[in-house]
PLY file of the C-alpha trace (Angstrom):
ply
format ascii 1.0
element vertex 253
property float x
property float y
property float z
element edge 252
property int vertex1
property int vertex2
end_header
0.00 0.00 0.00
1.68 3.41 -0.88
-0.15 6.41 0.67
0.50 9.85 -0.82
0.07 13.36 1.04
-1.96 15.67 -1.07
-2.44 18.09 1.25
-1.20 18.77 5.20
-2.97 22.23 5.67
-5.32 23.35 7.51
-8.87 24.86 6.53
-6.86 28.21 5.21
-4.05 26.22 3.87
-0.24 27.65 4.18
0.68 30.40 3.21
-2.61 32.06 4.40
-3.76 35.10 2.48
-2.56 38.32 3.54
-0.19 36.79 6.27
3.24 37.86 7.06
3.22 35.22 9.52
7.29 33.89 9.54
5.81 30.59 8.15
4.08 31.71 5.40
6.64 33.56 4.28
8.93 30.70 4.08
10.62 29.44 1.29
10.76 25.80 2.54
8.39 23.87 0.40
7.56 21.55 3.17
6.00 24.88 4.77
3.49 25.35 1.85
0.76 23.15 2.13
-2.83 22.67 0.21
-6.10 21.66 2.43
-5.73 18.00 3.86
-6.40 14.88 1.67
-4.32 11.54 1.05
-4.38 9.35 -2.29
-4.29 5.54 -0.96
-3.26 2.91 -3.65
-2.98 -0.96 -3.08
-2.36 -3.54 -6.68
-4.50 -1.28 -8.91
-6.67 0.53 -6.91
-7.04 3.97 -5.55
-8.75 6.15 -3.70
-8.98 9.40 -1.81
-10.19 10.68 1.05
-11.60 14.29 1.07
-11.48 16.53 -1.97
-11.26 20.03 -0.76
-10.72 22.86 -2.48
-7.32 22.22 -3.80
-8.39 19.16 -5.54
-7.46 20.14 -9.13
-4.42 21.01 -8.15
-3.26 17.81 -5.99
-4.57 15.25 -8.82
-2.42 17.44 -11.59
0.49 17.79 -8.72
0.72 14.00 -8.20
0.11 13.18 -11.73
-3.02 10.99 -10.64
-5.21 9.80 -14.06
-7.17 7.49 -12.36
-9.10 7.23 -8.39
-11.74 4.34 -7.70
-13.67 6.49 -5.18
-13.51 9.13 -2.47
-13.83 8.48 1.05
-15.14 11.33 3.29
-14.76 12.52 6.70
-17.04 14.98 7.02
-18.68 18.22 5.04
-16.48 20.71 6.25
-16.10 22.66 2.72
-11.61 22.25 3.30
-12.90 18.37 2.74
-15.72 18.79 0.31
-15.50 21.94 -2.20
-13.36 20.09 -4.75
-16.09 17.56 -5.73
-17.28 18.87 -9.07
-13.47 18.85 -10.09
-13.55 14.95 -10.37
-15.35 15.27 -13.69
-12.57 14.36 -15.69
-12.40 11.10 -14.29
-16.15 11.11 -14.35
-15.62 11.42 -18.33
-13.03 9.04 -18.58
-14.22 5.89 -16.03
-18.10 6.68 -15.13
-19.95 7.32 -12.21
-17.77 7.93 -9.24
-18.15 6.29 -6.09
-18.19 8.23 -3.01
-18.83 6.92 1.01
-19.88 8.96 3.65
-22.09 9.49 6.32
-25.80 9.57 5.43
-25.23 13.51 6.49
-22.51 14.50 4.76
-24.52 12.92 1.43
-27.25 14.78 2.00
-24.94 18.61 2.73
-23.34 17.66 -0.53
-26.75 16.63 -2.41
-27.69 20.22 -1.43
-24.35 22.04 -2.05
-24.14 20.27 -4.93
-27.45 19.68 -6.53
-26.50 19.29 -10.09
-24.12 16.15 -9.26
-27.02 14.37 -7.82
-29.88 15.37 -10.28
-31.93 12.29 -11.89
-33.91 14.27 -14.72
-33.33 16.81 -17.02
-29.31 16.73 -15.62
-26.85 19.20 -17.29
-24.73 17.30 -19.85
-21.85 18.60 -18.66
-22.59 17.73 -14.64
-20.36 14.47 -13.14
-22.39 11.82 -11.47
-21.68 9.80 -8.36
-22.91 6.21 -6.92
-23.56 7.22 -3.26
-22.48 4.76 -0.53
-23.89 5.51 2.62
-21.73 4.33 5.57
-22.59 3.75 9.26
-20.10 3.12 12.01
-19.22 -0.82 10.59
-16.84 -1.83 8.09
-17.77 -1.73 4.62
-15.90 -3.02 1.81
-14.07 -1.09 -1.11
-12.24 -2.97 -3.99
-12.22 -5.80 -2.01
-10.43 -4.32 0.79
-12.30 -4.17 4.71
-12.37 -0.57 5.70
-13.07 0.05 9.42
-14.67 3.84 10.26
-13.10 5.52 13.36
-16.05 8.09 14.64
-14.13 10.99 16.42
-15.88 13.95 17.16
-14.70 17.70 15.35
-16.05 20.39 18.29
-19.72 19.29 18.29
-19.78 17.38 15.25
-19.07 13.60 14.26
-16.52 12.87 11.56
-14.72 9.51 10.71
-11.67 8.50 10.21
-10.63 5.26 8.47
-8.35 2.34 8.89
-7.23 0.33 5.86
-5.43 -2.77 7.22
-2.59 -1.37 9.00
-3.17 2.09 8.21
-5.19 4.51 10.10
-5.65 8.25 8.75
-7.77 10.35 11.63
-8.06 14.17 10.97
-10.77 17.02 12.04
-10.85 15.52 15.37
-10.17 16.56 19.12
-11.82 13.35 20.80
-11.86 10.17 20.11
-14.39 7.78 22.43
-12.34 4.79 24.23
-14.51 2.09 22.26
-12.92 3.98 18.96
-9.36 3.70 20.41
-9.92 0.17 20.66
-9.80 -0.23 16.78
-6.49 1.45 16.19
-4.45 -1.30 18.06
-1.34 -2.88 16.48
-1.06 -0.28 13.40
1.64 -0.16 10.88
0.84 4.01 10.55
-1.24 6.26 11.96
-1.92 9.81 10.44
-3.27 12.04 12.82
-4.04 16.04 12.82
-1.94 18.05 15.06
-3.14 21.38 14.62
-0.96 23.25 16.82
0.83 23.93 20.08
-2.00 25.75 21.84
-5.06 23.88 22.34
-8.02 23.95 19.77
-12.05 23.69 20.16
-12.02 21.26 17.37
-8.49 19.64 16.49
-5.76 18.19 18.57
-2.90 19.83 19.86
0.27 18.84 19.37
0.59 17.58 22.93
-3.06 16.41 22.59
-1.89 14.21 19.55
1.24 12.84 21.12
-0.62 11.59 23.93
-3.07 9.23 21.98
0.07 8.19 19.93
1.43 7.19 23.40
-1.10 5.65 23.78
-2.01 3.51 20.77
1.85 2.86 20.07
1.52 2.80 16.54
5.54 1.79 14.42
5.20 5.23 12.70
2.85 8.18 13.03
2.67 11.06 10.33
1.18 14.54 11.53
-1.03 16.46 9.61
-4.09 19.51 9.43
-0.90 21.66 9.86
-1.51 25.19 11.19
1.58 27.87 10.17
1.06 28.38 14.19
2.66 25.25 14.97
5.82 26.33 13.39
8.24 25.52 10.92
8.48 22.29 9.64
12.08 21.60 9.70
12.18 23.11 13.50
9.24 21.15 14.28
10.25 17.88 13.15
14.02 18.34 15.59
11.64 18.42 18.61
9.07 15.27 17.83
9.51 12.10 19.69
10.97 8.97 17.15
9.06 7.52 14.70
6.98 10.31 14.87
7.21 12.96 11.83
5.69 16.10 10.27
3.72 15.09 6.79
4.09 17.75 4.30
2.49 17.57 0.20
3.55 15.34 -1.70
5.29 12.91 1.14
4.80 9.26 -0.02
5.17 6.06 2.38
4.80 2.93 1.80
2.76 0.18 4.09
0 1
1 2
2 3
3 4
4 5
5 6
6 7
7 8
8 9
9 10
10 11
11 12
12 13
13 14
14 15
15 16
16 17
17 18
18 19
19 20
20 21
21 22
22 23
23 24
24 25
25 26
26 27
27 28
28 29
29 30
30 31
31 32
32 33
33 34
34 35
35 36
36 37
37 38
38 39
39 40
40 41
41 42
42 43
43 44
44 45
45 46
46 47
47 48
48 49
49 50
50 51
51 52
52 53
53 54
54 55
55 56
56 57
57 58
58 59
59 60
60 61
61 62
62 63
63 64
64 65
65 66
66 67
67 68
68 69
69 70
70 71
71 72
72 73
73 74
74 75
75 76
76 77
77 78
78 79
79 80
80 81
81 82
82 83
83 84
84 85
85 86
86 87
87 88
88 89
89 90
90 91
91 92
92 93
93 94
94 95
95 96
96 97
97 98
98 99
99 100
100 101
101 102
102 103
103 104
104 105
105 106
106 107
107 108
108 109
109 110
110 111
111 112
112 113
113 114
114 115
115 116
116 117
117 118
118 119
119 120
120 121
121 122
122 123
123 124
124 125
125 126
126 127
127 128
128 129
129 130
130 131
131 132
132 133
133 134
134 135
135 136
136 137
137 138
138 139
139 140
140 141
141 142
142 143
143 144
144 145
145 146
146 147
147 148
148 149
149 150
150 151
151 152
152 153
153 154
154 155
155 156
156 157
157 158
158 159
159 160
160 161
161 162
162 163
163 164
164 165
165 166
166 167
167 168
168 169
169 170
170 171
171 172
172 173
173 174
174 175
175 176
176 177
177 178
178 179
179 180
180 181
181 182
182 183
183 184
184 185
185 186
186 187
187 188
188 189
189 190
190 191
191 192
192 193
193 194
194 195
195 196
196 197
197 198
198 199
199 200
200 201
201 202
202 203
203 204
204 205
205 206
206 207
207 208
208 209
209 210
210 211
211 212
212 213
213 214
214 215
215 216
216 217
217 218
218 219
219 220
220 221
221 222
222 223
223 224
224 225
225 226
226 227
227 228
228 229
229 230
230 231
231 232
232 233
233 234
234 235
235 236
236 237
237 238
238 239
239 240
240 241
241 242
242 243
243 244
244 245
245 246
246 247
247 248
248 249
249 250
250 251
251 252
């Protein structure tokens, strides 16, 4: 399984507009980073989870032609707002796939009412196969996926495991029965937003301590604020086997 970084960012993504914040302003290109998303491949399958806004841009930047279906957390628009973007693969492979929550189908059927129209649809709209998912495995390309519900302030999101691979962002609790199904991984990815603590994402201490916890053989940080610092000084200060993510990192499972 090789998973691919598309984005490590936060909701503003880094630089943020307008900001003369020392991070933004770096030239580092592990400081720049899109709106969070990974692209997950195993023999000839792949998917994503979350297309945000950067979408275009992240398929073109990892020189991605094909994706079996997106996964998504929630409908935060940093997760959802790239979804009419996946009409070229629409055109080229058919109706896309996407799993979700039975809410988070029904903020993107109204967001994006065109995608989801049965009669009289715009020839030019893409089309989707909805999967509805509860908090039980379901099964994509013949692979088990097991949701992680976390909760993101007041509302619930998922996360996913894929075998030995867990990918958690959006979150700043996770329920003890939840923590139960990220024993023994390979990976975790988990959001770190920043030093200070956060209504609705982990902190970096916040983070460490469920990595402590789980004792997972690598963990991968990401939902990157410019607040937490820069990445190179960041990175000289994590624990082992614990690292910053930053676009276009690639690992392999």
């Amino acid at each position: 399984m090789k998973v691919t970084f598309l984005g490590t960012g936060t909701s503003q993504g880094i630089p943020v507009i307008g900001s003369s914040h020392p991070v933004c302003l770096s030239t580092n290109p592990k400081d720049k980073r899109l709106r969070v998303s990974v692209l997950i491949e195993w023999e000839q399958h792949a998917y994503v989870i979350d297309c945000g806004p950067d979408f275009r841009q992240q398929m073109l930047r990892a020189h991605c032609t094909k994706i079996d279906g997106i996964l998504f957390t929630h409908e935060h628009a940093d997760h959802t707002a790239g979804l009419d973007d996946i009409r070229p693969f629409v055109f080229r492979q058919g109706d896309m796939p996407i799993y979700a929550h039975e809410r988070v189908i029904g903020e993107l059927e109204r967001r994006f009412d065109y995608i989801f129209e049965t009669e009289n649809r715009y020839p030019g709209a893409p089309a989707v196969i909805t999967n509805k998912i509860t908090n039980n495995p379901f099964e994509i390309s013949d692979l088990s996926v097991v949701p992680i519900n976390g909760i993101h302030y007041n509302l619930q999101v998922f996360g996913y495991r894929f075998q030995d691979f867990a990918y958690l962002t959006d979150m700043n609790a996770i329920p003890d029965a939840e923590l139960d199904k990220l024993q023994n991984l390979e990976v975790l990815v988990i959001n770190a937003l920043r030093e200070e603590p956060h209504p609705s994402h982990f902190s970096l201490n916040e983070a460490l301590t469920i990595i402590e916890t789980l004792k997972p053989k690598r963990t991968y940080l990401t939902h990157i604020s410019h607040l937490l610092g820069f990445h190179d000084d960041v990175q000289q200060k994590l624990p082992k086997d614990v690292y910053l993510a930053y676009d276009n990192l690639q690992i392999t499972l």
